[in-house]
Backbone as JSON Lines, residues from 0, in Angstrom:
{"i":0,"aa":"X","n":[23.66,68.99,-62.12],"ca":[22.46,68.63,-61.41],"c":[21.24,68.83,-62.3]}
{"i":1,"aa":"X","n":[20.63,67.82,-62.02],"ca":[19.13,68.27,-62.81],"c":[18.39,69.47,-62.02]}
{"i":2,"aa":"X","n":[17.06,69.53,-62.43],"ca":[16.17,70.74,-61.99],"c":[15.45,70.34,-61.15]}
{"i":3,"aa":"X","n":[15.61,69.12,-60.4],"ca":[14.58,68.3,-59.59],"c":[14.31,69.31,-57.95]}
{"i":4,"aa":"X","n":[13.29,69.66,-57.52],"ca":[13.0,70.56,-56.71],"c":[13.76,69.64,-55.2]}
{"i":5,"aa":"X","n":[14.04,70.24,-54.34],"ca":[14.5,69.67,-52.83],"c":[12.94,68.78,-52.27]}
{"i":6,"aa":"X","n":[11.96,69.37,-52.65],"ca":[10.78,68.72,-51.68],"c":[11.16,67.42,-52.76]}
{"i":7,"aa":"X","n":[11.23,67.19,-54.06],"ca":[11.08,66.23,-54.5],"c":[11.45,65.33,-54.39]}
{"i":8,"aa":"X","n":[13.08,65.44,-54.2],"ca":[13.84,65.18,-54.34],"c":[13.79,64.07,-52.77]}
{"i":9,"aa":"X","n":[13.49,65.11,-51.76],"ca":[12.93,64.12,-50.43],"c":[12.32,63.22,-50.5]}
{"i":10,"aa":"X","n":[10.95,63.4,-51.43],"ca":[9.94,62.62,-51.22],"c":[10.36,61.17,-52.07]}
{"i":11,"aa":"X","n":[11.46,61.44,-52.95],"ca":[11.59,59.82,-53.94],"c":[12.61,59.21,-53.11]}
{"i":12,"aa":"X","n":[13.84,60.5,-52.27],"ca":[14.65,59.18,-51.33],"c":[13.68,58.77,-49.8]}
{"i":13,"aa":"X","n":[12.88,59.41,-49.7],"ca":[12.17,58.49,-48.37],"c":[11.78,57.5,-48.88]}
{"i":14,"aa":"X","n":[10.97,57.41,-50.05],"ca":[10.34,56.32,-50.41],"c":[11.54,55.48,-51.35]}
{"i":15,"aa":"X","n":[12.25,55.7,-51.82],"ca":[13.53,54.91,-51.88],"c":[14.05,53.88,-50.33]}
{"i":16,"aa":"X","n":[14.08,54.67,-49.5],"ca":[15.08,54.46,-48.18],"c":[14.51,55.29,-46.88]}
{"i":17,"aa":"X","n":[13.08,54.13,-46.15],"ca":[12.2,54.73,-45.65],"c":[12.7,55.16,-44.16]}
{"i":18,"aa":"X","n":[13.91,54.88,-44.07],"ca":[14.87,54.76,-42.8],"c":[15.0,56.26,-41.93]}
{"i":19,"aa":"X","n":[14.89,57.03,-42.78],"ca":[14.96,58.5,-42.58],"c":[14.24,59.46,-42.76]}
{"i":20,"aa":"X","n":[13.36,60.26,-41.47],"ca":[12.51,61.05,-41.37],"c":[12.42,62.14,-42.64]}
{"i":21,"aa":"X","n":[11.39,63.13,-43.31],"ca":[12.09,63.53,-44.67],"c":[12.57,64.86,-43.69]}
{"i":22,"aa":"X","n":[12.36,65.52,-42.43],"ca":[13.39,66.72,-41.86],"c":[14.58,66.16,-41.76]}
{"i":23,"aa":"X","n":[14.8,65.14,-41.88],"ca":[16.24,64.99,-41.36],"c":[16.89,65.47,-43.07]}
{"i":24,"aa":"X","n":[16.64,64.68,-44.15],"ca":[16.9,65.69,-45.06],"c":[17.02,66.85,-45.52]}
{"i":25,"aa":"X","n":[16.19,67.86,-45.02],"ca":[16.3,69.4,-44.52],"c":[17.37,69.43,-43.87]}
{"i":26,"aa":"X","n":[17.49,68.99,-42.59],"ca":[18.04,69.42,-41.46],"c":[19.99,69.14,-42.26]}
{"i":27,"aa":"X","n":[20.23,68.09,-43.2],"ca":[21.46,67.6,-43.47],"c":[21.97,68.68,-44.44]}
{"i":28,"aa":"X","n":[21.06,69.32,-45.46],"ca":[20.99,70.5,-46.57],"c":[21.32,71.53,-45.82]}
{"i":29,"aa":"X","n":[20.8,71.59,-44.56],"ca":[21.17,73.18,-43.92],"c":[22.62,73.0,-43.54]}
{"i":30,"aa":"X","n":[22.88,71.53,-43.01],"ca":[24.5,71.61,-42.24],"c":[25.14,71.6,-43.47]}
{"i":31,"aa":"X","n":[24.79,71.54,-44.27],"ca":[26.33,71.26,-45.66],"c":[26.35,72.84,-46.01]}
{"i":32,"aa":"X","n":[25.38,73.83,-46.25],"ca":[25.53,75.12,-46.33],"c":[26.39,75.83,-45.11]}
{"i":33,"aa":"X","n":[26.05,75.25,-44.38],"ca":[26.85,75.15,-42.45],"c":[28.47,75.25,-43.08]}
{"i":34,"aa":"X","n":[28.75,73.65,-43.24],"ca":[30.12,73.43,-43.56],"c":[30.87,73.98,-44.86]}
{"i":35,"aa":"X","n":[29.87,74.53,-45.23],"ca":[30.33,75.35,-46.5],"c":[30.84,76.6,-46.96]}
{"i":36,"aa":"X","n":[30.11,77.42,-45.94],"ca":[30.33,78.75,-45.31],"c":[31.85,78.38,-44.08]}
{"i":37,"aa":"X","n":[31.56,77.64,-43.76],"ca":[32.93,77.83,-42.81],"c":[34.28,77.39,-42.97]}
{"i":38,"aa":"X","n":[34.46,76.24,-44.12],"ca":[35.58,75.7,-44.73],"c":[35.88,76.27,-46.05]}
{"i":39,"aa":"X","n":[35.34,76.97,-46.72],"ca":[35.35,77.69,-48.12],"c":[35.37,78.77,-47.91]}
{"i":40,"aa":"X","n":[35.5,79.6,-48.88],"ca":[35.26,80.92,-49.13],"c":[34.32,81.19,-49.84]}
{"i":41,"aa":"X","n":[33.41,82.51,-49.28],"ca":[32.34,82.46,-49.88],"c":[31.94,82.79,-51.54]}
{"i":42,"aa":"X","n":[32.83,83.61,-52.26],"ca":[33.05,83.31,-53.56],"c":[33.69,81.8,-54.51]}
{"i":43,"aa":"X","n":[34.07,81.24,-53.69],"ca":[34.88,80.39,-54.28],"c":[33.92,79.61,-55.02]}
{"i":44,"aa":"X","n":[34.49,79.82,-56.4],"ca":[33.58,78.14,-57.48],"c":[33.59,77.05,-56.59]}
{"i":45,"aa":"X","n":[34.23,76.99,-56.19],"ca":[33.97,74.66,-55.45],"c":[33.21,74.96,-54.33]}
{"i":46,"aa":"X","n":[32.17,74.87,-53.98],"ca":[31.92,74.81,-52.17],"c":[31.61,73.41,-52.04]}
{"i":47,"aa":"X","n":[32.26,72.32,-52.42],"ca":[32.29,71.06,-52.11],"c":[32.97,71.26,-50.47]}
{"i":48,"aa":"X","n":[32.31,69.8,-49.89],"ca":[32.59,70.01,-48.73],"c":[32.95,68.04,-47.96]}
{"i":49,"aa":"X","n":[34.26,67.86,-47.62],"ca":[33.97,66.58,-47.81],"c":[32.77,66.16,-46.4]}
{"i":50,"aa":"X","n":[33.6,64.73,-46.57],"ca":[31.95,64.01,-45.28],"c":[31.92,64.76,-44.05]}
{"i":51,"aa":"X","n":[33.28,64.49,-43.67],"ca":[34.35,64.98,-42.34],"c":[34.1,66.63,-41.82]}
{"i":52,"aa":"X","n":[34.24,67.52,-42.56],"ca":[33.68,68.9,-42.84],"c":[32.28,68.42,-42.92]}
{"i":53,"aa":"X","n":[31.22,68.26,-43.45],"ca":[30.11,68.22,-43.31],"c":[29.47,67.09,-42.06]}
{"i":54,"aa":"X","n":[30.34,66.48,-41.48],"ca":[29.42,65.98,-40.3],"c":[29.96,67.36,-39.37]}
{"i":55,"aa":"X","n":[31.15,67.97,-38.77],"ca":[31.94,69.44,-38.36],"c":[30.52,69.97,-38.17]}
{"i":56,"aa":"X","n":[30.05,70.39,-39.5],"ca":[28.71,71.59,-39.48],"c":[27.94,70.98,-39.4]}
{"i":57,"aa":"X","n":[27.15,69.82,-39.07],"ca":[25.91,68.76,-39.23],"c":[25.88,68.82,-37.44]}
{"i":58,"aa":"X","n":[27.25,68.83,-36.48],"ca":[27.13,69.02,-35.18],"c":[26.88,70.43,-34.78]}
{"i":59,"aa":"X","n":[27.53,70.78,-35.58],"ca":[27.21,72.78,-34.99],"c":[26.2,73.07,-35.46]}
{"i":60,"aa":"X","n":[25.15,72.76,-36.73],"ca":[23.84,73.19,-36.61],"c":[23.21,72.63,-35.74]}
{"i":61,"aa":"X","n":[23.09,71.37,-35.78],"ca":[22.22,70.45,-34.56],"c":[22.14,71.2,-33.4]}
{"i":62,"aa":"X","n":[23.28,71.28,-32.62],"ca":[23.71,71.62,-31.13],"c":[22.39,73.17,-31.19]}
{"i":63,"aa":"X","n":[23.05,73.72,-32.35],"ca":[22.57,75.36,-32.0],"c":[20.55,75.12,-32.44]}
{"i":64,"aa":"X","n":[20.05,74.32,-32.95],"ca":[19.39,74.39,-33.4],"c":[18.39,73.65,-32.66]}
{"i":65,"aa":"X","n":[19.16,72.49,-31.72],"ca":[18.19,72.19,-30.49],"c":[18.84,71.82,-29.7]}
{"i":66,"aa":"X","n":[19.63,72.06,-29.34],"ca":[20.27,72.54,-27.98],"c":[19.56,70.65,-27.13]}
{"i":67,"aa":"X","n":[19.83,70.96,-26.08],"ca":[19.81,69.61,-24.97],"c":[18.51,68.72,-25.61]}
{"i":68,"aa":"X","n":[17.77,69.1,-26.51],"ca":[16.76,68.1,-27.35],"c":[17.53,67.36,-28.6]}
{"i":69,"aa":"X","n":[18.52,67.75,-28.75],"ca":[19.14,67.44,-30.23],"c":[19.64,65.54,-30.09]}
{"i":70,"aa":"X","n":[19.43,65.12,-28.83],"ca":[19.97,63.37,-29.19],"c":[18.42,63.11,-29.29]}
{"i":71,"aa":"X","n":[17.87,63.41,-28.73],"ca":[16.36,62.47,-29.22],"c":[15.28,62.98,-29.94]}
{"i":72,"aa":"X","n":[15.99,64.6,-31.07],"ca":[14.95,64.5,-31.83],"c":[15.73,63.84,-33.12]}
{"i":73,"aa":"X","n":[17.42,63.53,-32.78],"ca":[18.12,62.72,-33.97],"c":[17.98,60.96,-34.03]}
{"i":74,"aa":"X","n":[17.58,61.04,-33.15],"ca":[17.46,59.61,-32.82],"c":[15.68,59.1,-33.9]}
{"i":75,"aa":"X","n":[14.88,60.19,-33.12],"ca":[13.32,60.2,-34.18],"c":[13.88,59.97,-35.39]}
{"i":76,"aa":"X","n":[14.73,60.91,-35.85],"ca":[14.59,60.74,-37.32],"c":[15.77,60.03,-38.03]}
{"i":77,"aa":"X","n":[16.06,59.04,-37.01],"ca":[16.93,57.83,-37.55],"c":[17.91,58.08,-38.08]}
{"i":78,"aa":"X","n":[19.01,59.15,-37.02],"ca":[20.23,59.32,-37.52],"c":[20.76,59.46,-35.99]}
{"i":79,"aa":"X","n":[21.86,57.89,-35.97],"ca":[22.61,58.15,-34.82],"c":[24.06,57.75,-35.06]}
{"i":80,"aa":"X","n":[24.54,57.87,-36.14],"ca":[26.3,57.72,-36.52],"c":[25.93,58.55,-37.52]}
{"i":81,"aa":"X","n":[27.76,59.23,-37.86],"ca":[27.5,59.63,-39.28],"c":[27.57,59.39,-40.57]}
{"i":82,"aa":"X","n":[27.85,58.16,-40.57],"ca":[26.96,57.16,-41.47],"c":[25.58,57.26,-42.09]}
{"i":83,"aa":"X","n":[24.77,57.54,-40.87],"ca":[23.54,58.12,-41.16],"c":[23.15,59.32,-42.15]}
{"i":84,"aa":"X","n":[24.21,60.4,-41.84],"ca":[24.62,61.86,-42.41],"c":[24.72,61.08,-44.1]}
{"i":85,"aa":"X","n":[25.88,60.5,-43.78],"ca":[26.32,59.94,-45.0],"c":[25.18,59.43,-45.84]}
{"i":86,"aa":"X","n":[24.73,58.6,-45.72],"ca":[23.31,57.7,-46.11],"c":[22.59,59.23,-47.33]}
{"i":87,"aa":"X","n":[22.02,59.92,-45.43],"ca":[21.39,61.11,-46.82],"c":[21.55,62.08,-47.58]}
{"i":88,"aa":"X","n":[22.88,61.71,-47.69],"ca":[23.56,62.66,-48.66],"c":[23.88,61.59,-50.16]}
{"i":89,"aa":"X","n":[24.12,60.74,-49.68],"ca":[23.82,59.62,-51.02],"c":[22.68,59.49,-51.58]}
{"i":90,"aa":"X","n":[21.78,59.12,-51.01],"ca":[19.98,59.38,-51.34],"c":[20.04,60.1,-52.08]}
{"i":91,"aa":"X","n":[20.68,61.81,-51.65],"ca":[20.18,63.08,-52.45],"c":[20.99,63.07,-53.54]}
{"i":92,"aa":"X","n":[22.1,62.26,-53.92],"ca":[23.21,62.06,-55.18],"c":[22.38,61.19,-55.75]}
{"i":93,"aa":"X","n":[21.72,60.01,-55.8],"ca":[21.19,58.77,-55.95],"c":[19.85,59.39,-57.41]}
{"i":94,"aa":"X","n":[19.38,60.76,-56.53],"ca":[17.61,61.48,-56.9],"c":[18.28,62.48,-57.71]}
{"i":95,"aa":"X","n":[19.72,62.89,-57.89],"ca":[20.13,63.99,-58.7],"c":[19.93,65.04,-58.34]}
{"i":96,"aa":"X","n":[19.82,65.08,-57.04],"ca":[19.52,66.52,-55.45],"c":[21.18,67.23,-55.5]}
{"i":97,"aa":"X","n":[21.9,66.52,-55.01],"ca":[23.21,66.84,-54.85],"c":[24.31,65.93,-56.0]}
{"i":98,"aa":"X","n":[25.47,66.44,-56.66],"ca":[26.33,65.85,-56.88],"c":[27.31,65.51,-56.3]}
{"i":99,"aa":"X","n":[28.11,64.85,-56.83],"ca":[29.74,64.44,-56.01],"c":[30.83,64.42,-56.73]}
{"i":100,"aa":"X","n":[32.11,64.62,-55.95],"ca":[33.03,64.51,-56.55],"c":[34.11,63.28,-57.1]}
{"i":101,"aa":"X","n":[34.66,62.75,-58.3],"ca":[35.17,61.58,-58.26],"c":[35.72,60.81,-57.08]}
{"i":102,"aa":"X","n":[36.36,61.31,-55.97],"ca":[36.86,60.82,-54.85],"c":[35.78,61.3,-53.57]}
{"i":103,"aa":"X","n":[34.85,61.33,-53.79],"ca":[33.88,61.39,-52.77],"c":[33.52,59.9,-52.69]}
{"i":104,"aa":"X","n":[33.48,59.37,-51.91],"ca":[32.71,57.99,-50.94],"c":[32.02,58.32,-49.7]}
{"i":105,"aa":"X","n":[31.34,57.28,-49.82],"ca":[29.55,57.02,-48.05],"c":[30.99,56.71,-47.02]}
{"i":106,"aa":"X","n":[32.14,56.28,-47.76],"ca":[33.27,56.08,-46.43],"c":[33.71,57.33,-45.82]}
{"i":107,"aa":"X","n":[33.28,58.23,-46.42],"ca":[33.89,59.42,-45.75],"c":[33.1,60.01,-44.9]}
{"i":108,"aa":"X","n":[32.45,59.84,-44.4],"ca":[31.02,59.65,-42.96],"c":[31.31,59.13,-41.96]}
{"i":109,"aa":"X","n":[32.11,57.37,-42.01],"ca":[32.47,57.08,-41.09],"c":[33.02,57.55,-40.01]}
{"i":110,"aa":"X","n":[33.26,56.77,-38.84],"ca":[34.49,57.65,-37.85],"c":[33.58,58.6,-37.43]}
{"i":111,"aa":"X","n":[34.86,59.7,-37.34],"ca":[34.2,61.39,-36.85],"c":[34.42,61.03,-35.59]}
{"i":112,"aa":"X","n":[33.08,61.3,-35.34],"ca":[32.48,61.72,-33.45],"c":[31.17,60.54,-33.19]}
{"i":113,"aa":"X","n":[30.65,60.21,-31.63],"ca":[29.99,59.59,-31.5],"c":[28.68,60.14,-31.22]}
{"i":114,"aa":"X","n":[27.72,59.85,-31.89],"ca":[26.36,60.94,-31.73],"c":[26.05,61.04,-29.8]}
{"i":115,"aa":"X","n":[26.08,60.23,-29.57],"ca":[25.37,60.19,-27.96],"c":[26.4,61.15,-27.28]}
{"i":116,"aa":"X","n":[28.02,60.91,-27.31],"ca":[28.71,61.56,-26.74],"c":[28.3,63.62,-27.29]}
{"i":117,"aa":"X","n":[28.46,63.55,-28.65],"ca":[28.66,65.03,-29.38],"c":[27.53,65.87,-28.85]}
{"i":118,"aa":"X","n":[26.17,64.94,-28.77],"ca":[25.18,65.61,-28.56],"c":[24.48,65.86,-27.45]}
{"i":119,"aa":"X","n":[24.86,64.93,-26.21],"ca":[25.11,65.21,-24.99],"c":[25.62,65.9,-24.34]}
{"i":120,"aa":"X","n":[27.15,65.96,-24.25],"ca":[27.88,65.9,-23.49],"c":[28.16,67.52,-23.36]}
{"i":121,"aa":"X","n":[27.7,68.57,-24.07],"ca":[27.85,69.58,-23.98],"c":[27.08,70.44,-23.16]}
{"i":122,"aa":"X","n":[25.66,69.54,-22.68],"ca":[24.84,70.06,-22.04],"c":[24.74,69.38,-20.25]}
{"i":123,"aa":"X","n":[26.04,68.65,-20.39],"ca":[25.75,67.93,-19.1],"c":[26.76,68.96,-17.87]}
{"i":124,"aa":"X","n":[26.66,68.64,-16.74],"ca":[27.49,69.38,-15.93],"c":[29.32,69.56,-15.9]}
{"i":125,"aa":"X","n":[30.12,70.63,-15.91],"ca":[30.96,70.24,-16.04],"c":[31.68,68.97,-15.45]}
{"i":126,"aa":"X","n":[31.53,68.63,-14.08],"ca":[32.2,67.54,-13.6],"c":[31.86,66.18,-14.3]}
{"i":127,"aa":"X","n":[30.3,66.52,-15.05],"ca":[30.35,65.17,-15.63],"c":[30.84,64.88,-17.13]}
{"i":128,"aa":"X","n":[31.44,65.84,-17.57],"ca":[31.88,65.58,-19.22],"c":[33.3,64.71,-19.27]}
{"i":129,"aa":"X","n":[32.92,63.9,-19.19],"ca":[34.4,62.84,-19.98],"c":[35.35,62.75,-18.76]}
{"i":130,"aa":"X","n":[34.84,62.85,-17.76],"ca":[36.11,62.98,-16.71],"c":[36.8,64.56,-16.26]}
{"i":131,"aa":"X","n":[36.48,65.28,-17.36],"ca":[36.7,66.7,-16.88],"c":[36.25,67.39,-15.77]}
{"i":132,"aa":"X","n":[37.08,68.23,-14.69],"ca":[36.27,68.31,-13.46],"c":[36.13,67.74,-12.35]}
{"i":133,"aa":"X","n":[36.49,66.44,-12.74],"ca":[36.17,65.24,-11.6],"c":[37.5,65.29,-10.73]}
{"i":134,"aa":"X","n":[37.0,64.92,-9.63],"ca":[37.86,65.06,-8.14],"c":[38.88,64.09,-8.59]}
{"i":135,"aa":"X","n":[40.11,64.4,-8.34],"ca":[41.44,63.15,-8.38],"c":[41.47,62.17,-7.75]}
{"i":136,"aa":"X","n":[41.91,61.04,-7.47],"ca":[41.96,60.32,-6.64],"c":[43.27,60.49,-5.55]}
């Protein structure tokens, strides 16, 4: 990695790729330390973390971090698949913020979970989550 500072590093992928609020860049740096701490060991040389593991901790910071606000302050900052996740984590490879590994791909973002469902549905009543709860017929 170069020596390029994190604010900087924000400010050339917004204006690269104006699609994304520059917290949401913060907010993606904190979940990969997230998924990093919890799939690694904390000595370990590699704390690479793939997409899949880092969208994992990109939902568990979110959730804990704004709770029943977390779909529409992700939505502000123009991340509603994790694709999106993906996106600014390429940006930050793109500015020399983050590196990658030879078999790292933006495909590994795809899939996962669905933002509206992940970030909802935890705060809604039990009878209304996914059918859970609900009276039988």
């Amino acid at each position: 990695m170069t020596s390029i500072s994190f604010g900087d590093a924000v400010r050339r992928s917004v204006q690269n790729d104006p699609r994304y609020h520059p917290a949401a860049y913060e907010l993606v740096r904190d979940a990969l330390h997230i998924a990093a701490k919890k799939f690694r060991e904390e000595n370990a040389d590699d704390q690479h973390v793939s997409g899949q593991e880092l969208l994992e901790g990109f939902r568990d910071h979110v959730l804990s971090e704004f709770g029943p606000m977390s779909s529409l302050i992700l939505d502000q900052w123009g991340l509603q698949r994790g694709e999106d996740v993906g996106n600014i984590v390429y940006n930050l490879i793109s500015v020399g913020y983050f590196g990658k590994n030879d078999g790292d791909s933006i495909e590994d973002f795809a899939g996962g979970y669905d933002f509206a469902t992940a970030f909802s549905e935890p705060f809604l009543p039990t009878s209304a989550r996914t059918g859970k709860g609900a009276p039988s017929s």
